[in-house]
MARFIPA-649520 format. One record per residue (C-alpha): residue in one letter; x, y, z. Coordinates in steps of 0.001 Angstrom, whole numbers, padded with zeros to 6 digits, always signed. Example, Ala and Ser with C-alpha at 12.3 -4.5 7.8 and 13.67 -1.06 7.14 Angstrom:
<rs>
a+012300-004500+007800;s+013670-001060+007140;
</rs>
This chain:
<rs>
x-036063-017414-037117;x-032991-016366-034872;x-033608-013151-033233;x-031193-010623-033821;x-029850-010228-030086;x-029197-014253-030527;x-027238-013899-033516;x-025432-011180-031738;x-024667-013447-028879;x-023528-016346-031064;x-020989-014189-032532;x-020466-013062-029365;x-019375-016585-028035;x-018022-017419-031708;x-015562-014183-031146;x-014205-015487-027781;x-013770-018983-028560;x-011737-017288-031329;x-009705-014966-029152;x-009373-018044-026548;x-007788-020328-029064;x-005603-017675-030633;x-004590-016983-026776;x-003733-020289-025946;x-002005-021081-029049;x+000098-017777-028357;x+001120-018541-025014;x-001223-016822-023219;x-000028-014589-020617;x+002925-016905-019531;x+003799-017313-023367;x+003649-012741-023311;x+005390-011962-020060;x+008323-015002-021166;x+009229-013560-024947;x+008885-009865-023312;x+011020-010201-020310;x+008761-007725-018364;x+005270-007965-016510;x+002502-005482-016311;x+001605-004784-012891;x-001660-002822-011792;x-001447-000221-009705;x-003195+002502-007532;x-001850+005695-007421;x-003296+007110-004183;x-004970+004094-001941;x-002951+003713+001191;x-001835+000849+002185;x-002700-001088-001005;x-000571+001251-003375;x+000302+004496-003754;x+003021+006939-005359;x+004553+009603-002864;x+004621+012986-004693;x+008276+013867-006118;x+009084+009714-006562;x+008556+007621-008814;x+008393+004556-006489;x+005440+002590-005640;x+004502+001533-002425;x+001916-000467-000675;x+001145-004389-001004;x+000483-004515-004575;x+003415-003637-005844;x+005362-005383-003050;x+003517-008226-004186;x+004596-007827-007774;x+008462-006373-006171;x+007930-010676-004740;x+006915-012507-007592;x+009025-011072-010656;x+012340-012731-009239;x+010904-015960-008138;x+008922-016040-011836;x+012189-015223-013215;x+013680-017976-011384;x+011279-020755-012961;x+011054-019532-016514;x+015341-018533-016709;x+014996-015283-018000;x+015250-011508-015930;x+011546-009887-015369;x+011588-006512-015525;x+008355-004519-014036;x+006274-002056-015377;x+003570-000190-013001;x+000349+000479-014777;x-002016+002160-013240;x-005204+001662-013234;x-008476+001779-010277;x-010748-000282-008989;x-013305+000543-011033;x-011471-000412-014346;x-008904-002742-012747;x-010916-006006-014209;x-011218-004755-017537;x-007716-003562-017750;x-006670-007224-016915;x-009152-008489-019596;x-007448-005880-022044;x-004067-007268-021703;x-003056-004233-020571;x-002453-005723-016964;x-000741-009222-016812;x-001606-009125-012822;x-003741-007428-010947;x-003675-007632-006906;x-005911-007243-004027;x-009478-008300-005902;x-012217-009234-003534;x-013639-012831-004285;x-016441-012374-005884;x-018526-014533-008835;x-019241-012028-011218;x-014820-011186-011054;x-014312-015368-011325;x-016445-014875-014901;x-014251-011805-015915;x-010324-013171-014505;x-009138-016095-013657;x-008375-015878-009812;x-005663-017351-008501;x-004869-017404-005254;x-006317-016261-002034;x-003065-013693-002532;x-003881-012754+001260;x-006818-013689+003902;x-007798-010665+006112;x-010235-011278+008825;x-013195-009211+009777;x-012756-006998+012967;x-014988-005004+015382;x-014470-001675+016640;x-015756-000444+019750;x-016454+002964+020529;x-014440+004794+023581;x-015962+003760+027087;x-017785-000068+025390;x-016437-003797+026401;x-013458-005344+023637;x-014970-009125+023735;x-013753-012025+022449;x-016461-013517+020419;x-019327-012696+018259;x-021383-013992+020782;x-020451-011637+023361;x-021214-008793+020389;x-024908-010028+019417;x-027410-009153+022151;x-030140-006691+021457;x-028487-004168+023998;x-025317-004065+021507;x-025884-001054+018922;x-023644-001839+015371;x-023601+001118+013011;x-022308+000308+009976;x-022810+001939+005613;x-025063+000750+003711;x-024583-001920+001168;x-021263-002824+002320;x-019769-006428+002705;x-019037-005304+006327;x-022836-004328+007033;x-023937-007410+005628;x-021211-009327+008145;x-023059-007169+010983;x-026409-008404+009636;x-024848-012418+009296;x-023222-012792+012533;x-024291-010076+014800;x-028626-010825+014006;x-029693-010034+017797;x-027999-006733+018187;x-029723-003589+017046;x-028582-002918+013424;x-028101+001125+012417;x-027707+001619+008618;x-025932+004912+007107;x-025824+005986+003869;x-022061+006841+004126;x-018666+006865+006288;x-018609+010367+008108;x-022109+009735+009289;x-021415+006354+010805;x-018626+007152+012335;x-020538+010687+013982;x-023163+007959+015261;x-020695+006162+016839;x-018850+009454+018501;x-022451+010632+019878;x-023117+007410+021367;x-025822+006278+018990;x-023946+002878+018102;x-021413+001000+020148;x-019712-000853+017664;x-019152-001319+014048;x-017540-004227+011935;x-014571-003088+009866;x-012074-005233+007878;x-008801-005388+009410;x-007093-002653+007369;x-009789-000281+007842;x-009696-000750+011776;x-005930-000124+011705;x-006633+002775+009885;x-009417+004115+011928;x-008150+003899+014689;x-004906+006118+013166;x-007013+008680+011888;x-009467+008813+015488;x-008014+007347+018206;x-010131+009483+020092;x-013087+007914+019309;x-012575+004051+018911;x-011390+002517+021948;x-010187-000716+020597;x-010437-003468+017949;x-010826-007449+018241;x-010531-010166+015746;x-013421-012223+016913;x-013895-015925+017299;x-014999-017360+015477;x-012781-015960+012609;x-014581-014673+009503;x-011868-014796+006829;x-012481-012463+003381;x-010109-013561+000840;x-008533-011266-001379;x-007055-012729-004919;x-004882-011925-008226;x-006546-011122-011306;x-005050-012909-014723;x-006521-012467-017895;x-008528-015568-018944;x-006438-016904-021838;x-006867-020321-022752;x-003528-021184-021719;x-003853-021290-017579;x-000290-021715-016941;x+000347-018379-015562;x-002729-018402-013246;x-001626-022051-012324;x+002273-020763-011134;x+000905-017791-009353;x-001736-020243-007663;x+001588-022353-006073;x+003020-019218-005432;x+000499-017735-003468;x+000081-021153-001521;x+003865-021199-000619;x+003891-017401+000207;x+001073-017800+002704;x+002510-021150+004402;x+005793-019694+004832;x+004979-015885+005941;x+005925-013999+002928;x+003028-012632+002330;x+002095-011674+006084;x+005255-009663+005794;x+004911-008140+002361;x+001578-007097+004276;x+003004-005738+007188;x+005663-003541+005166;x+003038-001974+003440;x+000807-001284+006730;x+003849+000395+008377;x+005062+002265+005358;x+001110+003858+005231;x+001839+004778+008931;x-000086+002117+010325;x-000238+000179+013695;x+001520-002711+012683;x+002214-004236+016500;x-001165-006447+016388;x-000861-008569+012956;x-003668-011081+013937;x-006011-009925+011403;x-004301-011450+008681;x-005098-015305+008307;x-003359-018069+006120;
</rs>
């Protein structure tokens, strides 16, 4: 006899087969945003540089919704009909299942990972951003990873992140210091307990805005180790929305859009924008 979680997960699989077909048949997302006119953007209220809301405006800023500000005319171009935006925000924490909802059409700046390909559809990379190292004042900027992975070479970096697990890939000669958050890595690397730590490129910009005192450079070593970030598009039997916004993103990559959308966004958060190498193709 079935067991009851089985029948559960039949109907389960029953239910979105259903939902798929009815999706697909429907349009999908390309079939919603087309009738409507307008396209449900993501967005963070209060996560420099990826998007944020100045207090007293009601403007958006940061690379998400540049990135949407980029692709509403040139959709609007292909399907012959104006786009109009509307910002919805959401977090990181819900920004998947707001996309599976329907309540986002696109999401922007989602880390690859498998368990987000099951969720979304993925097109893209939407941007590449490499992985830097930070030294601390007074410690050699090298070129390589090489250079970085000797025994001698202390890397403090927080626990569980895809940057400690970078350290522990690339860097497995040098002495590896684990803390459980932020403040107390970064106090281990201004008493002289760690020399370096690896950082993705926005965060090294940023760190070395908020404590210039401490860090006294960053590198993009060789050789390069990309992380590609993505769009998120509801899964909806249809694909062709995922598909356009997959040649977008390949066009806006080969012909520097997005490394400028990018570097708007870095300098409106205040950032260092003179060094751009940390952003790949």
């Amino acid at each position: 006899m079935q067991s009851f979680v089985g029948k559960l997960l039949g109907l389960g699989m029953v239910l979105a087969s259903t939902v798929s077909m009815a999706n697909a048949q429907d349009g999908g997302v390309w079939g919603k945003v087309t009738s409507s006119g307008e396209l449900n953007c993501g967005v963070l209220t209060d996560h420099i540089p990826a998007s944020w809301k100045p207090a007293g405006t009601e403007k958006y800023l940061g690379y998400i919704p540049n990135f949407c500000r980029a692709i509403a005319p040139a959709l609007a171009k292909d399907i012959g009909k104006e786009i109009k935006i509307n910002y919805v925000p959401t977090s990181w924490a819900t920004v998947v299942l707001d996309t599976q909802s329907g309540r986002i059409d696109l999401a922007g700046g989602l880390s690859v990972t498998e368990e987000r390909k099951k969720a979304v559809d993925m097109p893209g990379p939407a941007y590449v951003l490499s992985d830097t190292i930070l030294v601390r004042k007074g410690f050699p900027v090298y070129k390589t990873w090489e250079e970085y992975n000797k025994p001698e070479v202390r890397s403090a970096n927080t626990t569980g992140t895809s940057t400690e697990r970078t350290s522990l890939k690339l860097l497995p000669k040098a002495e590896q210091l684990s803390f459980k958050d932020r403040p107390s890595m970064l106090l281990a690397m201004q008493s002289g307990r760690a020399d370096i730590t690896v950082s993705a490129f926005v965060a090294a910009l940023g760190a070395m805005k908020e404590a210039p005192e401490l860090f006294g450079g960053w590198v993009v070593p060789e050789p390069r180790n990309d992380q590609p970030s993505a769009f998120g598009v509801r899964k909806d039997g249809d694909g062709r929305f995922a598909a356009w916004l997959q040649k977008w993103s390949d066009a806006a990559r080969a012909d520097g859009t997005v490394q400028e959308l990018l570097r708007d966004a870095l300098a409106e958060g205040g950032l260092d924008v003179s060094d751009m190498s940390g952003v790949g193709k």
